[in-house]
C-alpha positions as a Markdown table, in Angstrom:
| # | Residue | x | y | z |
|---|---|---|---|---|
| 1 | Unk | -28.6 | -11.9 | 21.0 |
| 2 | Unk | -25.0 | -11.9 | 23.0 |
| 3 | Unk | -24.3 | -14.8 | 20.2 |
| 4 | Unk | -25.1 | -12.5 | 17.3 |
| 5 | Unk | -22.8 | -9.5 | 19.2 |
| 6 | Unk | -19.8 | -11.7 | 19.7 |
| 7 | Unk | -19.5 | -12.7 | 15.7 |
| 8 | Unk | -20.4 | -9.0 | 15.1 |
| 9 | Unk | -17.4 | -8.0 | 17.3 |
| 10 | Unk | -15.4 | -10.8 | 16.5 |
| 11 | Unk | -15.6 | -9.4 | 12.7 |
| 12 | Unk | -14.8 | -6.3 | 13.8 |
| 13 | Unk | -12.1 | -7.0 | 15.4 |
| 14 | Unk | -10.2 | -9.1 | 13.1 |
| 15 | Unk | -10.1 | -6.7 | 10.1 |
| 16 | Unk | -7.5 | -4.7 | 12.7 |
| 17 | Unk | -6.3 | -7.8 | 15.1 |
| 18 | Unk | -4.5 | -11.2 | 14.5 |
| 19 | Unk | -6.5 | -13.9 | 15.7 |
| 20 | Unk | -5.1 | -14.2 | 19.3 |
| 21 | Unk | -5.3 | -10.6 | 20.1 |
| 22 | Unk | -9.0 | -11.1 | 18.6 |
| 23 | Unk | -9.9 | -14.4 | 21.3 |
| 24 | Unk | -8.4 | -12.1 | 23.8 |
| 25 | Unk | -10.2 | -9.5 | 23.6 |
| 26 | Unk | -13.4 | -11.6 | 22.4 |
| 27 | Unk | -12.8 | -13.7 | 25.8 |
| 28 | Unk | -12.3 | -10.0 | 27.7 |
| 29 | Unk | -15.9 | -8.7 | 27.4 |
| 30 | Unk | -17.5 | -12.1 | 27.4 |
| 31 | Unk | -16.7 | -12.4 | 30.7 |
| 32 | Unk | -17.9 | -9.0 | 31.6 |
| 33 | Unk | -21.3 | -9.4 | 30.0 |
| 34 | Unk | -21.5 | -13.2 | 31.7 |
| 35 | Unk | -21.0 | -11.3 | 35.1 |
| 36 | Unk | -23.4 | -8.5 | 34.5 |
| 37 | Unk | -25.5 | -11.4 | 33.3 |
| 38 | Unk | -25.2 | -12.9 | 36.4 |
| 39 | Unk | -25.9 | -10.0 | 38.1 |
| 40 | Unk | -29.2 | -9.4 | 37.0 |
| 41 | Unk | -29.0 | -7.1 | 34.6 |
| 42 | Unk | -30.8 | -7.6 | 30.8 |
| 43 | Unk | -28.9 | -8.5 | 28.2 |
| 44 | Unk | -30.1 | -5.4 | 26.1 |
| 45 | Unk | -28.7 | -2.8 | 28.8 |
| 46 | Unk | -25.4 | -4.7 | 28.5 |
| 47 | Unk | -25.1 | -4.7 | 24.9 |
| 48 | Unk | -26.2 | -0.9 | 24.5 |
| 49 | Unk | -22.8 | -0.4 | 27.4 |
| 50 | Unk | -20.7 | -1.9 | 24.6 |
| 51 | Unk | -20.6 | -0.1 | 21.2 |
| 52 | Unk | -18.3 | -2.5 | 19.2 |
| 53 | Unk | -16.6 | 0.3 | 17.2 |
| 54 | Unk | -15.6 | 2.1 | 20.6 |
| 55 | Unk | -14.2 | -1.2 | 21.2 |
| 56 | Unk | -12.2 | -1.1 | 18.7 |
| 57 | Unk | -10.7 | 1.8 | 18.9 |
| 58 | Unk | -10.1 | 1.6 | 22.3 |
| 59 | Unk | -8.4 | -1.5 | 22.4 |
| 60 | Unk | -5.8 | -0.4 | 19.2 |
| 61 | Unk | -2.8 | 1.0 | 21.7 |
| 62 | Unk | -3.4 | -1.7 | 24.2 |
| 63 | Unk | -3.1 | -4.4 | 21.6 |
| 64 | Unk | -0.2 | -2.4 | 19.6 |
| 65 | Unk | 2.0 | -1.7 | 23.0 |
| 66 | Unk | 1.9 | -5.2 | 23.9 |
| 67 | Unk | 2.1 | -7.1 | 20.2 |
| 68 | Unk | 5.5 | -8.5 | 18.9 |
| 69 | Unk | 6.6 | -6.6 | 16.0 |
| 70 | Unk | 9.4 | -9.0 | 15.0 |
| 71 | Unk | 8.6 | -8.4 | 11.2 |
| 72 | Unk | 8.7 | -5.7 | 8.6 |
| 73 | Unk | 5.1 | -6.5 | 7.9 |
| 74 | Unk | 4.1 | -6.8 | 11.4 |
| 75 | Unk | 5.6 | -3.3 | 12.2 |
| 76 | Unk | 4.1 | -1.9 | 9.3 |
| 77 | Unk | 0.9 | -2.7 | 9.9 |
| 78 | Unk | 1.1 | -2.0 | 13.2 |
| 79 | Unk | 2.5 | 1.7 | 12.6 |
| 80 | Unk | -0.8 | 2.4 | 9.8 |
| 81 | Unk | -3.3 | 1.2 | 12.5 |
| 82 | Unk | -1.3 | 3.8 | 14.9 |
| 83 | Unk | -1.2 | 6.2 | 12.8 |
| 84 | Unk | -5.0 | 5.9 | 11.7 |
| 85 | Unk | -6.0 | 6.1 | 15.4 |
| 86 | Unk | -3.9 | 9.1 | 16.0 |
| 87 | Unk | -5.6 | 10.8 | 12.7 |
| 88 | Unk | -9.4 | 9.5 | 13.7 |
| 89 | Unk | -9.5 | 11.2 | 16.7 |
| 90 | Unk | -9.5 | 14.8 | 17.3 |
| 91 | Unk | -8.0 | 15.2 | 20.6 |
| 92 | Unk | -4.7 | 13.1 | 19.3 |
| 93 | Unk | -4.6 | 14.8 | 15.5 |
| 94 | Unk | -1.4 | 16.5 | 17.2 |
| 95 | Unk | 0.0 | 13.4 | 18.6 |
| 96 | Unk | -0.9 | 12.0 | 14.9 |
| 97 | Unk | 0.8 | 14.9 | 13.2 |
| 98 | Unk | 3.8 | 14.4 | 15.4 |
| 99 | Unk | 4.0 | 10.6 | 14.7 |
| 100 | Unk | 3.8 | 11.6 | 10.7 |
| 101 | Unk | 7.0 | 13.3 | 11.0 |
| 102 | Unk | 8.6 | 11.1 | 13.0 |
| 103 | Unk | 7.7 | 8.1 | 10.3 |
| 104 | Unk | 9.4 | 10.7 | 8.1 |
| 105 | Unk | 12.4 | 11.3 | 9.3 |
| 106 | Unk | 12.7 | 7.3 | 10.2 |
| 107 | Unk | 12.0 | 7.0 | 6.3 |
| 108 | Unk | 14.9 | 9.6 | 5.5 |
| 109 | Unk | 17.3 | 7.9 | 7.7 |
| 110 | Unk | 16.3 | 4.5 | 6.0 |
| 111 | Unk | 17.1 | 6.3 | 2.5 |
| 112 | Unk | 20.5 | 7.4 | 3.8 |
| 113 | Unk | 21.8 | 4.1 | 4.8 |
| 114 | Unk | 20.8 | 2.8 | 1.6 |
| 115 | Unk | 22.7 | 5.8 | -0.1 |
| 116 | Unk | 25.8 | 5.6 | 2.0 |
| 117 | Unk | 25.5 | 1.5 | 1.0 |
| 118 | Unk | 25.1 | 2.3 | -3.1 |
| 119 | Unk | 27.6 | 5.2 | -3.4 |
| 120 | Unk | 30.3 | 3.1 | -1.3 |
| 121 | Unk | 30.0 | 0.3 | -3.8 |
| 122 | Unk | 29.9 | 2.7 | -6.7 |
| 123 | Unk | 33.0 | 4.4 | -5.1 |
| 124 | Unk | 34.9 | 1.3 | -4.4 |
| 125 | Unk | 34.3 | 0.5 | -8.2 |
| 126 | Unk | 35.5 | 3.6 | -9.9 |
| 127 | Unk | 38.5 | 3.8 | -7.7 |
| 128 | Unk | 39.4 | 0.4 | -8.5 |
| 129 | Unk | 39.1 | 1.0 | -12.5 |
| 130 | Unk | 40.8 | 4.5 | -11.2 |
| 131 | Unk | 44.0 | 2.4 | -9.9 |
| 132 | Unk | 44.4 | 0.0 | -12.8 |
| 133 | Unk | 44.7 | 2.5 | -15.2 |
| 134 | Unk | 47.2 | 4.2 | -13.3 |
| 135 | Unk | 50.8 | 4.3 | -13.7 |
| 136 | Unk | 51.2 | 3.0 | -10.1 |
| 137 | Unk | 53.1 | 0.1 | -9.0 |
| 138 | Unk | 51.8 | -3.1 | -7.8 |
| 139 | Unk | 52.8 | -1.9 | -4.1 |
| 140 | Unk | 50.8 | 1.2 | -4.2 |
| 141 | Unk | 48.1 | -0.4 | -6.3 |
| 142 | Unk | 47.5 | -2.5 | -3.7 |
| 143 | Unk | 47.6 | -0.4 | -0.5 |
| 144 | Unk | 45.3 | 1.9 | -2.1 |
| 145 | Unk | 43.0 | -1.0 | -2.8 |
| 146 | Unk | 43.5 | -2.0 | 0.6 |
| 147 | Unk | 42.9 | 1.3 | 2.1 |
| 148 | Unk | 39.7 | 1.9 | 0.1 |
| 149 | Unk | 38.0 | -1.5 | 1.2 |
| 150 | Unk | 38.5 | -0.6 | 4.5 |
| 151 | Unk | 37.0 | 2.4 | 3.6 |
| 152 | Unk | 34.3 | 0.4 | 1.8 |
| 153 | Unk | 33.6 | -1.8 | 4.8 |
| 154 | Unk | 33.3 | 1.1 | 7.5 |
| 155 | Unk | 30.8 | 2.4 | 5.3 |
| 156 | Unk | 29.2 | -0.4 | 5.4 |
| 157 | Unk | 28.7 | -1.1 | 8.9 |
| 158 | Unk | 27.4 | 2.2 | 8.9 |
| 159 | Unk | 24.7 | 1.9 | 6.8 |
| 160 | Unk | 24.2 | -1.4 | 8.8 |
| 161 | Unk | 23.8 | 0.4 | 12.2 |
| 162 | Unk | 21.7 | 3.2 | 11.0 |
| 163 | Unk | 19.4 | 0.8 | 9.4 |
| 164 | Unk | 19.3 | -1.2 | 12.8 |
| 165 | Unk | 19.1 | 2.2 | 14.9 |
| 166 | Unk | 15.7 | 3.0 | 12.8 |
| 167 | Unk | 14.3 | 0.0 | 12.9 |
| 168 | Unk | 14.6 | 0.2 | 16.6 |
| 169 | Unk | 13.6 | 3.4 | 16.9 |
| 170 | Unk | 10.5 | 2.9 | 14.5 |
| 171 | Unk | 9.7 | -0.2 | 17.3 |
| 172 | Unk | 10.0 | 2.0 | 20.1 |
| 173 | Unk | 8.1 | 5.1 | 18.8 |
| 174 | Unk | 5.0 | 2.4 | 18.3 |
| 175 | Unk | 4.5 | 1.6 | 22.0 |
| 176 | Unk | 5.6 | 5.5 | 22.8 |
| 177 | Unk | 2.7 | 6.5 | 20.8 |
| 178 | Unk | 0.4 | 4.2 | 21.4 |
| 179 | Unk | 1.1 | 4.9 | 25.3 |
| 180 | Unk | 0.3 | 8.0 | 24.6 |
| 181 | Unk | -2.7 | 7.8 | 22.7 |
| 182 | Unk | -4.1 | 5.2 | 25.1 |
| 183 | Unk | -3.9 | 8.1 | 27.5 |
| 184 | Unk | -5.1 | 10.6 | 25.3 |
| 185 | Unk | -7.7 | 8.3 | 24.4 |
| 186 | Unk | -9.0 | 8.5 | 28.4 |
| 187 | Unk | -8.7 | 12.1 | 28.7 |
């Protein structure tokens, strides 16, 4: 019976987990129903403590505060499973509504550096057809060339930094919010 629980969990748990997070917590309550076990107590009154879906969703921010989001697919996923906790549960729909539009502004930040990237290349361009069909001499031809990539290049790093900033922040907000729902969660 405890057998048939664990692969039911287990299965559970690994359509939302990576495998180590799932032998963690797969490890975690076998121990617990091994010492209530040992205790005494029947294995159907410690199975009916345990709902494996409750499971679940209780252990999302604990797993998602303390998982390594080193990836853009590893933070993504993380910030959907967030975000479908926040949504699932009526006392954190407001902490879910909040993290929407912070995803959204993170997302229109991300779309900024990109723009400020695109339109300095596009402007570097033009200026540079600009200045070679211009009456200028080579001098000022090539100070205003000079001047311009520098131009160019701080725009650059700034689209650099912002996209570093938000990815940061996107990082950050996860464990915030996943704090916070874990406490939520307990209310």
């Amino acid at each position: 019976m405890m057998k048939t629980w664990i692969k039911e969990l287990e299965k559970a748990l690994s359509k939302n987990f990576y495998e180590d997070e799932v032998k963690d917590i797969v490890s975690f309550y076998t121990e617990i129903i091994e010492d209530r076990k040992a205790q005494g107590e029947s294995m159907d009154d410690i199975l009916s403590d345990y709902d494996i879906k409750d499971i679940v969703k209780s252990m999302t921010p604990n797993i998602l505060m303390k998982r390594v989001n080193d990836t853009y697919s590893k933070t993504t996923k993380s910030m959907r499973q967030l975000l479908l906790l926040l949504l699932s549960t009526p006392i954190l729909l407001p902490l879910g509504i909040l993290y929407i539009v912070m995803i959204i502004i993170a997302i229109s930040l991300i779309i900024a550096s990109f723009s400020i990237f695109f339109s300095s290349i596009v402007g570097i361009v033009a200026l540079i057809v600009e200045i070679s069909a211009s009456t200028l001499g080579t001098a000022e031809m090539f100070g205003l060339i000079g001047i311009s990539l520098m131009g160019f290049s701080f725009a650059i790093l700034i689209s650099i930094w912002l996209y570093k900033i938000v990815w940061i922040l996107s990082k950050k907000l996860l464990v915030i919010f996943s704090k916070l729902a874990k406490r939520g969660d307990q209310s």
